[in-house]
C-alpha positions in Angstrom: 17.7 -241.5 -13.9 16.6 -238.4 -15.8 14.1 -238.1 -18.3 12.5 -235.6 -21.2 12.5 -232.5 -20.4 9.3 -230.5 -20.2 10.5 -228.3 -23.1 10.5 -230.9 -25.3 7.9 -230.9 -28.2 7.3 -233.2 -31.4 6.2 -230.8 -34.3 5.9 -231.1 -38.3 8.5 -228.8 -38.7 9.2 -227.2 -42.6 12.7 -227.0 -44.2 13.0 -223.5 -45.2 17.0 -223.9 -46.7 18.9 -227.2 -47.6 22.4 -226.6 -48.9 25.4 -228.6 -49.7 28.5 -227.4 -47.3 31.7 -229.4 -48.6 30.8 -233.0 -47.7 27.7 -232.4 -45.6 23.9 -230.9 -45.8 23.1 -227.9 -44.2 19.8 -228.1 -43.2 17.7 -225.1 -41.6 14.1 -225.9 -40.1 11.1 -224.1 -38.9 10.7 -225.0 -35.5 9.0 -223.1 -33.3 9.0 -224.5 -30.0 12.1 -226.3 -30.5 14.6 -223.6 -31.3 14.3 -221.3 -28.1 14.5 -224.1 -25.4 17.6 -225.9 -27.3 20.9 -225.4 -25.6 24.2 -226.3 -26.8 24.5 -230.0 -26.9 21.2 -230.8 -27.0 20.0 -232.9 -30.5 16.5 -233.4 -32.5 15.2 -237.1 -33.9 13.6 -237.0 -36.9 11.6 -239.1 -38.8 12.5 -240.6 -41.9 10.8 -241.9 -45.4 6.8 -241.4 -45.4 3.7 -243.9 -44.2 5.1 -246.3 -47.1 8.6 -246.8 -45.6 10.2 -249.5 -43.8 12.5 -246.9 -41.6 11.3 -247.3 -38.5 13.8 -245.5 -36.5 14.5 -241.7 -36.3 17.7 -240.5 -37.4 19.1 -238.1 -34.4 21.3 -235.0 -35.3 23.1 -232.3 -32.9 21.7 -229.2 -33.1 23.9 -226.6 -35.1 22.2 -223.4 -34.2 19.1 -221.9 -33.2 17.2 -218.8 -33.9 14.4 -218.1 -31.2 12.7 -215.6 -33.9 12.6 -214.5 -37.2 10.8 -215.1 -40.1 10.4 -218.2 -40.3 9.6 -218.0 -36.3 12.2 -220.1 -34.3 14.5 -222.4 -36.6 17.2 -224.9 -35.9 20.2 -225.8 -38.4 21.4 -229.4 -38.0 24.5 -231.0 -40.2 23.8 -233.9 -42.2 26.1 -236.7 -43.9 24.5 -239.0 -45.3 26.2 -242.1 -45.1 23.1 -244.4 -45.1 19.4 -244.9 -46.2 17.7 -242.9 -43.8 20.7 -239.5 -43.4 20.1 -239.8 -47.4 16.6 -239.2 -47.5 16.7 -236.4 -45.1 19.9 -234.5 -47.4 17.6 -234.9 -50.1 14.6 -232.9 -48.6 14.0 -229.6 -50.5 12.2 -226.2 -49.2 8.6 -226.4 -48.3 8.9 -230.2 -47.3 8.5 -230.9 -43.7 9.7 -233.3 -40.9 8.6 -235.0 -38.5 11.1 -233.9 -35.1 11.1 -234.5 -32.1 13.2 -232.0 -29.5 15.2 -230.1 -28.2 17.0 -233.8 -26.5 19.8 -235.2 -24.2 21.4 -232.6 -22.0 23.6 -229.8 -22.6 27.3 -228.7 -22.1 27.8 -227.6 -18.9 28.8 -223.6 -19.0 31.0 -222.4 -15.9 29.9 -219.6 -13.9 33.6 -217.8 -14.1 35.2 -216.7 -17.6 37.5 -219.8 -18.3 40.0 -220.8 -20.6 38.2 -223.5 -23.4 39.6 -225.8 -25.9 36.9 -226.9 -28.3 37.7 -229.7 -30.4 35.8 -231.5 -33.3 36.1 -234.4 -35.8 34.4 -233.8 -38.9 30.7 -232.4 -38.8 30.6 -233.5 -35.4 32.3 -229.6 -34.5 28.8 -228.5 -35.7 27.4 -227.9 -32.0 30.7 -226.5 -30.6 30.0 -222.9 -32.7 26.6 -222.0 -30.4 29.1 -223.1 -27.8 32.0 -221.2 -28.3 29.5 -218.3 -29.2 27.9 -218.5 -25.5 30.9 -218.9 -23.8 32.6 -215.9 -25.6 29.4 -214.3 -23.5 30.9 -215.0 -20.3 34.0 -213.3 -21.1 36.0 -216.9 -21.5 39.1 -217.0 -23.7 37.9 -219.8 -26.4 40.4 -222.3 -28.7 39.2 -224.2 -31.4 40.5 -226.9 -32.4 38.7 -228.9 -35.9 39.9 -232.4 -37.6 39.2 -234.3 -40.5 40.1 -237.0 -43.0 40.1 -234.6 -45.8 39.3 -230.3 -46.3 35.8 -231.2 -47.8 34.8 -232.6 -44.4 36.2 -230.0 -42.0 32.9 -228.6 -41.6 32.7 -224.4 -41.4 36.7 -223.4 -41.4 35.9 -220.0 -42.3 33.3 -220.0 -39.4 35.2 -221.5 -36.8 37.5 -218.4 -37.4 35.0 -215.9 -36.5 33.7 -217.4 -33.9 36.8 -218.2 -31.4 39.7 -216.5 -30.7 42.3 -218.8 -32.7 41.3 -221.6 -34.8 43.6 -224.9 -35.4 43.1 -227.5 -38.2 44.2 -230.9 -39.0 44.2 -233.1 -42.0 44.7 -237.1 -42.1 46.0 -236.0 -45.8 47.2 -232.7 -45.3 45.4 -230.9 -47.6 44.1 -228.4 -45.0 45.9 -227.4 -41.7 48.4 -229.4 -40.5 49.1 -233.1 -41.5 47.9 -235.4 -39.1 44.6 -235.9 -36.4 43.1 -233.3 -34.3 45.0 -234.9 -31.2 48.2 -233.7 -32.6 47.7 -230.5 -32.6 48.5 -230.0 -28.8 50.2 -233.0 -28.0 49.5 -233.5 -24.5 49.8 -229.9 -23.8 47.0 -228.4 -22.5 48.9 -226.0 -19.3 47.2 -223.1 -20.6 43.7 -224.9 -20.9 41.1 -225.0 -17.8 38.0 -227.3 -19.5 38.1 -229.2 -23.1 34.7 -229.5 -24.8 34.9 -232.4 -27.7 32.2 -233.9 -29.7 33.1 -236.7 -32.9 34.0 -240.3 -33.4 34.5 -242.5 -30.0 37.9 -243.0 -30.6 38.9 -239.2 -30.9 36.7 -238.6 -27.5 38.9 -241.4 -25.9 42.1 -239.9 -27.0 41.3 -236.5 -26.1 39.7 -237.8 -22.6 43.0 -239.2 -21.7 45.3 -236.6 -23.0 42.9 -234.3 -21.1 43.0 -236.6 -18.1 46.7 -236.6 -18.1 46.9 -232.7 -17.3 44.6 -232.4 -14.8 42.2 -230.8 -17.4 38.3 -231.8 -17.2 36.6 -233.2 -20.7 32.9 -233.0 -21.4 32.3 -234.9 -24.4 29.3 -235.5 -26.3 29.5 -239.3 -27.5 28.3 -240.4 -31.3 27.0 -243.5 -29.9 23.8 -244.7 -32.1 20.3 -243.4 -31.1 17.7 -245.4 -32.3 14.7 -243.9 -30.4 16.1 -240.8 -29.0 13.9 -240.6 -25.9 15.2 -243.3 -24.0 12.7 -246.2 -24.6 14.7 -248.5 -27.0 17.5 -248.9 -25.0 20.2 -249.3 -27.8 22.2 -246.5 -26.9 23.5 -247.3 -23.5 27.3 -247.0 -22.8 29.0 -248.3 -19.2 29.4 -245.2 -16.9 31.1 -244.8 -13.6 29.1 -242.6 -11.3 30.9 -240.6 -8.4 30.3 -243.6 -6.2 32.6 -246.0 -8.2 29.9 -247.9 -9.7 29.3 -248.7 -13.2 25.8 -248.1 -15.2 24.8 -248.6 -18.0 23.6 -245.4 -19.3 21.3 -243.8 -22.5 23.4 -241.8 -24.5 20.2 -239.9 -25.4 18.4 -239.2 -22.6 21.5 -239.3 -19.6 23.7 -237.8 -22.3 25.1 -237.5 -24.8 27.4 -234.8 -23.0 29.5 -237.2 -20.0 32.5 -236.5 -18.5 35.0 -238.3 -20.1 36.5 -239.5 -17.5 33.7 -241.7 -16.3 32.8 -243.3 -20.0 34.4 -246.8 -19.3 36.2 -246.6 -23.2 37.3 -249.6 -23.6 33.8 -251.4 -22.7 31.7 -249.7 -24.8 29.5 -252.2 -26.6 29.8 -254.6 -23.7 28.6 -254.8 -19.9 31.5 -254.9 -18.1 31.8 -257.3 -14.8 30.4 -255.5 -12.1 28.2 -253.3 -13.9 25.3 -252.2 -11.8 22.0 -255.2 -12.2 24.6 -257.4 -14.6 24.4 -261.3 -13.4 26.7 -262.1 -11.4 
């Protein structure tokens, strides 16, 4: 199994922006240390409350972007929706307040060595790491496709920078009210001929859908799974999904630490939340 990397660093790290992006937080931190070893797909845990709280556990959030200098000295932009206690507190931190993170974490997309033709595809915020993405495979002279989905316009996250930052951008709506009607799976209905790799990051169903659309046409799908990170450094063990290895047999798996990027192909879907018979060290 793999573990953290060398790179990775806990610092007190200061917010230097917070702003309110449609639906989500847009948070920018100094982090120095952090910001030039990230890569896309990799995620920071931070801490949440202060020495008075009763939230234990670290909230983890993909990494946006990076800036290895500047300023501020390196900084790291994450996405926040704050759904619950602990993503609330953090949405509410103002400039000059710090954090407690721990990164950069988890692995990263893996970038071919030839230009290639990529279909990026996001639910919600959880696009947010496919921009440094798109942005480094653009580098590598790859033809890039974007492809965003939501429930509702306020929570497609960065339309207008999607557009700049691939070469054609494709939006869906569960209501319509941006793009076309419908999920992000409709938009190319099982069509992917023209498509040599699919990168996808949001909810586990969405992944699942796209993994066997993608599957279907011969196309390979990295995704990076939204399981639940307590920890994120591998000690709690609460993130662990059922994964077939190249030899057939099933592990179970940290999401934060072996992940969160897997091939879609060998996330056993259907079992997540389970151990499924045969699983590597299950009873028998």
């Amino acid at each position: 199994m793999n573990g953290l990397s060398s790179a990775t660093v806990q610092a007190e790290c200061e917010v230097v922006s917070n702003r309110r992006v449609g639906a989500y937080h847009h948070l920018t931190l100094s982090a120095p240390g952090i910001a030039e070893h990230a890569k896309p797909g990799n995620f920071v845990a931070i801490s949440v409350g202060d020495a008075r709280t009763s939230m234990l556990l670290r909230r983890s959030f993909a990494i946006y972007q990076t800036m290895a200098r500047g300023p501020f000295g390196g900084t790291v932009e994450i996405i926040v929706a704050a759904h619950g206690a602990g993503s609330s507190w953090i949405a509410e931190r103002a400039p000059h307040e710090r954090l407690n993170v721990v990164g950069p974490l988890g692995n990263a997309f893996k970038i071919p060595k030839d230009p290639v033709r990529a279909l990026l595809i996001g639910g919600g915020y959880g696009s947010a790491p496919l921009f440094a993405l798109a942005e480094l495979l653009r580098q590598k002279n790859s033809r890039v496709d974007m492809a965003i989905g939501a429930s509702t316009s306020d929570r497609i996250f960065a339309p207008v920078e999607g557009k700049r930052s691939v070469h054609a951008l494709h939006i869906a709506t569960e209501d319509g009210s941006m793009g076309s009607k419908g999920r992000v799976t409709d938009l190319f209905d099982h069509k992917l001929a023209a498509i040599d790799i699919v990168y996808a990051c949001g909810p586990m169903r969405m992944l699942q859908a796209i993994t066997e659309i993608a599957a279907s046409a011969g196309v390979p799908a990295q995704c990076a799974v939204e399981e639940s990170m307590a920890c994120g450094v591998g000690l709690c063990m609460t993130c662990v999904l059922p994964i077939r290895g190249s030899d057939g047999v099933i592990r179970m798996l940290r999401s934060c630490v072996e992940g969160p990027i897997f091939d879609g192909t060998s996330v056993q879907w259907n079992d997540v939340g389970t151990i499924p018979p045969g699983t590597y060290g299950a009873p028998r």
